[in-house]
ROVO-716662 format. One record per residue (C-alpha): residue in one letter; x, y, z. Coordinates in steps of 0.5 Angstrom, whole numbers. Layout:
resn  X  Y  Z
A  X  Y  Z
...
//
This chain:
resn  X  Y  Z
X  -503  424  -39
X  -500  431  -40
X  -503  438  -41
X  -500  437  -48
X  -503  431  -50
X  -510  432  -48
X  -509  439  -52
X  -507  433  -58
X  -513  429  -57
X  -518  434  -57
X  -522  436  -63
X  -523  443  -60
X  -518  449  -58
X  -519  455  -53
X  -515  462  -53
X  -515  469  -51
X  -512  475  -54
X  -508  479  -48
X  -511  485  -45
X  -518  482  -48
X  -523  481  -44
X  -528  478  -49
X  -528  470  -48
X  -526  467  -56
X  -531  463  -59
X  -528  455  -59
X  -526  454  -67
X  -526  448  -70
X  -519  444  -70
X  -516  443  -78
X  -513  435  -77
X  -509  433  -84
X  -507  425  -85
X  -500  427  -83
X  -502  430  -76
X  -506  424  -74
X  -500  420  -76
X  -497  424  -71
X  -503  422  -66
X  -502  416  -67
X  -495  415  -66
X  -492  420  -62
X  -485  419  -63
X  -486  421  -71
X  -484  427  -71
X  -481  428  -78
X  -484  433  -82
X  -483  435  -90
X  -482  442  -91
X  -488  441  -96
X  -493  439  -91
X  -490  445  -87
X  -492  450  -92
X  -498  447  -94
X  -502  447  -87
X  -499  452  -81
X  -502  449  -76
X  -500  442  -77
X  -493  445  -76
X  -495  449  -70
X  -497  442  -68
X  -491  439  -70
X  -487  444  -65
X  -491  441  -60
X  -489  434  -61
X  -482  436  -62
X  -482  439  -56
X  -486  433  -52
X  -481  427  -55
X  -475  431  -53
X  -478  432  -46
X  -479  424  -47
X  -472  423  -49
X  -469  427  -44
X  -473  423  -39
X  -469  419  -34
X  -469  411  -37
X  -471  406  -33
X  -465  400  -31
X  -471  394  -33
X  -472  399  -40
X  -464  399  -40
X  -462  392  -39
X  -467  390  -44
X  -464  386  -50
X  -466  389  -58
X  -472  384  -60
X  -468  383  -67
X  -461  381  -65
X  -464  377  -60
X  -468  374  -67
X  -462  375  -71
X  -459  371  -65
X  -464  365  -65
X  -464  365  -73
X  -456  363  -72
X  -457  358  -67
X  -462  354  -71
X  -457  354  -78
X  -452  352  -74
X  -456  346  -71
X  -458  345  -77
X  -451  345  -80
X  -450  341  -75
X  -455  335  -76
X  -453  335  -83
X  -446  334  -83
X  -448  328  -78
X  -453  326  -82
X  -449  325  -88
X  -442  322  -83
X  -447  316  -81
X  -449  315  -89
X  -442  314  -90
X  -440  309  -86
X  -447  305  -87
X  -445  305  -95
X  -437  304  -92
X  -440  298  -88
X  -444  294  -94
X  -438  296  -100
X  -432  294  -96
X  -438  288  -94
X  -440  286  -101
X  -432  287  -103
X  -430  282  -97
X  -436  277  -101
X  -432  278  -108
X  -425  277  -105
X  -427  270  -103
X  -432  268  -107
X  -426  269  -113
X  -421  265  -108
X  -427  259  -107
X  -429  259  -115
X  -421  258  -116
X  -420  252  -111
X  -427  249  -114
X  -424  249  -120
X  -418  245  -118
X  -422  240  -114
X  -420  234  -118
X  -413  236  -118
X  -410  231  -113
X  -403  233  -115
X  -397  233  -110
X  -391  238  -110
X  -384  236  -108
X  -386  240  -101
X  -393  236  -101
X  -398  241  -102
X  -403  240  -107
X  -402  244  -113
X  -411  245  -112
X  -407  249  -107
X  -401  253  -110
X  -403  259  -112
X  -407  262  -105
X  -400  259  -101
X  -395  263  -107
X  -400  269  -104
X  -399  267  -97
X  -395  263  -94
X  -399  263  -88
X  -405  259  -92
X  -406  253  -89
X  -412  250  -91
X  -420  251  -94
X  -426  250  -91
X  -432  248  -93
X  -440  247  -90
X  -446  245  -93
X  -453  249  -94
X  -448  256  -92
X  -444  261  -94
X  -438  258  -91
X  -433  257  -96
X  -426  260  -94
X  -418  259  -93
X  -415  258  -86
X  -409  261  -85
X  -404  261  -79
X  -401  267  -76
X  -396  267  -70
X  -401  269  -66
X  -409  270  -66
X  -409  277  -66
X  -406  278  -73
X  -412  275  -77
X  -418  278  -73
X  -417  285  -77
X  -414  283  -83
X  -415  280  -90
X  -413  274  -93
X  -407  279  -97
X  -406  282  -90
X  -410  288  -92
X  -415  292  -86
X  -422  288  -86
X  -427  288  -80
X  -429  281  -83
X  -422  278  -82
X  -419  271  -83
X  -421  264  -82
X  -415  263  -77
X  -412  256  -74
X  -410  257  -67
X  -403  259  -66
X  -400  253  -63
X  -403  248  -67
X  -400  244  -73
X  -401  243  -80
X  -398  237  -83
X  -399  232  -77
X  -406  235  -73
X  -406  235  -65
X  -411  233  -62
X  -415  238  -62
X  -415  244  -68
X  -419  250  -68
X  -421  255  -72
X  -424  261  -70
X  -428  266  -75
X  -432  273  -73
X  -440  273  -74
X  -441  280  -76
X  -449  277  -76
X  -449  278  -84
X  -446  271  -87
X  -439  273  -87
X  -434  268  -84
X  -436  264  -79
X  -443  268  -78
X  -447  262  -81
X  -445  257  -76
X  -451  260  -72
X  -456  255  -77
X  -454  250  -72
X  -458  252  -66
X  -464  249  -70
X  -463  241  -70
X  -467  242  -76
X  -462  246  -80
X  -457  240  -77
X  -459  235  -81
X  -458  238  -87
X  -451  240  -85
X  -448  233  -81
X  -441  233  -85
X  -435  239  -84
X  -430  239  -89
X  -423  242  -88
X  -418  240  -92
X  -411  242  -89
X  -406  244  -96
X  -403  237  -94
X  -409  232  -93
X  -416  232  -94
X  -420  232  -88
X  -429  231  -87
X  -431  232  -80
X  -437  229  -77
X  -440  234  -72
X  -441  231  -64
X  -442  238  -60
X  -446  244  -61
X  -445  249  -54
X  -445  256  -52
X  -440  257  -47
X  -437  264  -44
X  -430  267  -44
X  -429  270  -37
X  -429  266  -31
X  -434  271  -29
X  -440  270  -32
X  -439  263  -30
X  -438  262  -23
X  -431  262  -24
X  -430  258  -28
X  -430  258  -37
X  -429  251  -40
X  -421  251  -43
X  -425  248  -50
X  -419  252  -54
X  -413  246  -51
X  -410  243  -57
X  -406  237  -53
X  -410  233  -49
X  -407  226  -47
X  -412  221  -49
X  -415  220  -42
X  -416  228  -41
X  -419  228  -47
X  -424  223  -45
X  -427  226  -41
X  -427  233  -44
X  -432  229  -48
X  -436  228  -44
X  -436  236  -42
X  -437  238  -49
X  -443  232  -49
X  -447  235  -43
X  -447  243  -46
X  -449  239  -53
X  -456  242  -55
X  -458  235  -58
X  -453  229  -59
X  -452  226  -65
X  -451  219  -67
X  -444  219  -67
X  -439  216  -63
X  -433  218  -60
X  -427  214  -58
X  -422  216  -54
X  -416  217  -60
X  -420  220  -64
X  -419  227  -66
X  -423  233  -66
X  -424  240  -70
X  -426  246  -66
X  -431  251  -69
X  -431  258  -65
X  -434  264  -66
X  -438  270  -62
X  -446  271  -59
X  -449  276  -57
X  -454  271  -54
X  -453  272  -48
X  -452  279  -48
X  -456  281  -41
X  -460  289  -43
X  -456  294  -39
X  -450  290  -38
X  -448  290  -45
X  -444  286  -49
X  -444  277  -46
X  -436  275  -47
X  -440  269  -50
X  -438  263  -55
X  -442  258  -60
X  -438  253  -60
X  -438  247  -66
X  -434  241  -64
X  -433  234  -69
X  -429  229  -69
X  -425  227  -75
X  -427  222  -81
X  -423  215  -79
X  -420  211  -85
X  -424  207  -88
X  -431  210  -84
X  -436  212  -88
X  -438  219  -88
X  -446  218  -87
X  -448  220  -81
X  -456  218  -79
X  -458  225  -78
X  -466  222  -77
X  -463  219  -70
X  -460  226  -66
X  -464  227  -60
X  -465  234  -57
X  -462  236  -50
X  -467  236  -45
X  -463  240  -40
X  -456  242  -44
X  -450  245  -39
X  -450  253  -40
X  -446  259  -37
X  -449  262  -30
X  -450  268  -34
X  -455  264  -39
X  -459  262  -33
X  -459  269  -30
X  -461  273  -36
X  -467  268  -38
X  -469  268  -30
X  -467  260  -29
X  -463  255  -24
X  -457  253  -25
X  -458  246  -24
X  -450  245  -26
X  -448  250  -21
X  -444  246  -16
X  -443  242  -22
X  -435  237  -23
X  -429  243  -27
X  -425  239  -32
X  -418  243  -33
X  -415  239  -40
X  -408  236  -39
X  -403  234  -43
X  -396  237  -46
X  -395  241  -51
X  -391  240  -57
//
């Protein structure tokens, strides 16, 4: 500690007169609350001139102080008393930071909001516009007129709209009442409504190769699941034999015949040759021969998760309902390129639609894609397994 500040801190000080010989008694040191304001910060040294003149000593103090701050100021700066940062900017700088983030939060907070309302308003869009087309073709249901191009006039006004409507479809106990259409390929509808306008959802859509006035051996019709009872969603009711048994019965009409369609084969399968040894079951072929549609039966029958009491001869004609699942999705992989797949084979003329759904039989050990096995930890016990490859000429 100075000299200085040991003659601050003292309550007592000394002194002597020059030429006087005679020691000085020690008097009493007067302190005001300025001057202890002063001890107690040492780089205070703003005085008023009020209290100067009030109290001499406190000034001649005050001198002292002054003189001891400048040597303090003039003292060399050290480079770690250089280099440190002013505490307030470093907090005016955090403030800052933690607006920003929070900022930041909100405006994601409120982007994420938007597309959840936009998900379940284009949603709830999507069900009115085809509730409104199926109460329009329910109304007309009785009306078995033909026009001079023979299409049934329960159908005109969604043809006059789009001339790419080429049927309805129809499944008891879900929610899947919709048109079909057609396009020239299978992109068009997959992201687009019935009147062509952008909708996730998309169209029932036939495939691009089928026919419509007179059907191919096989017909598809491929919807999204959106796993939220929109188009094809609801097919996923038929992994539970129960469910099927409320539901044996298809109806598709195109818009020149009326159809029924008993179900036969309920499959999963994949769409990449990859997730199944190098293979992926062609169940998308329109123009099987007779014989090649033998035994694709028998392909579609062994991957059935039950067999329903229904035969099945070689000329009939089946209609294929396809749709994505995410049931073979394996964690850490993403997402399975997999299939649910619905098969059923027409109505013959003169048979009756009844179906003894009290005779349907579970599959004990139903064929699946090699990435079912490995996700589930199983043997593919088909692995080595007969590869069917359709054949027949299109036309």
């Amino acid at each position: 500690m100075s000299e200085d500040k040991e003659i601050q801190f003292n309550s007592f000080e000394t002194g002597s007169s020059e030429g006087d010989d005679k020691p000085v008694m020690p008097v009493r040191r007067h302190f005001d609350e300025s001057t202890m304001k002063e001890i107690d910060n040492p780089y205070q040294s703003v005085h008023t001139d009020e209290g100067k003149a009030e109290n001499p000593s406190v000034e001649a103090a005050g001198v002292k102080s002054e003189e001891s701050n400048i040597q303090k100021a003039e003292a060399p700066v050290s480079p770690a008393s250089a280099a440190s940062p002013d505490k307030k900017a470093v907090r005016r700088s955090g403030s800052g930071l933690r607006r920003l983030v929070l900022i930041v939060a909100i405006l994601v907070f409120i982007g994420s909001a938007a597309v959840i309302v936009k998900f379940f308003v284009d949603k709830q869009q999507h069900i009115r516009n085809n509730e409104d087309m199926a109460n329009k073709v329910e109304q007309l249901e009785e009306n078995t007129a033909v026009g001079a191009d023979g299409i049934f006039e329960k159908y005109r006004d969604l043809y006059n709209q789009n001339h790419d409507f080429v049927g309805w479809i129809k499944i008891p106990n879900t929610t899947i009442n919709h048109p079909v259409v057609k396009a020239p390929d299978n992109d068009y509808y997959l992201r687009r409504n019935f009147t062509g306008s952008h909708d996730r959802r998309g169209t029932v859509f036939m495939d691009y190769r089928d026919h419509v006035d007179v059907l191919c051996k096989n017909t598809i019709l491929y919807g999204h699941n959106n796993l939220d009872s929109t188009m094809f969603s609801d097919l996923d009711n038929y992994k539970n034999i129960e469910f099927y048994k409320t539901a044996p019965v298809i109806e598709f009409n195109t818009i020149y015949h009326n159809y029924k369609w008993k179900i036969i084969s309920v499959f999963y399968t994949n769409a990449e040759d990859k997730d199944d040894n190098d293979y992926a079951l062609n169940y998308i072929y329109p123009f099987m021969t007779d014989e090649s549609f033998e035994k694709y039966v028998y392909e579609i029958t062994v991957r059935s998760l039950y067999f329903p009491d229904v035969d099945v001869v070689k000329t009939d004609k089946i209609l294929t309902l396809s749709t994505c699942t995410r049931d073979m999705d394996i964690k850490g992989q993403g997402e399975t390129n997999a299939r649910f797949v619905i098969v059923a084979r027409m109505v013959r003329d003169g048979e009756s639609d009844e179906v003894n759904v009290n005779a349907v039989v579970k599959n004990p050990q139903p064929r699946y894609p090699q990435i079912w096995y490995d996700k589930y930890g199983q043997v593919n016990p088909y692995k080595d397994a007969e590869r069917w490859f359709p054949e027949g000429v299109e036309y």
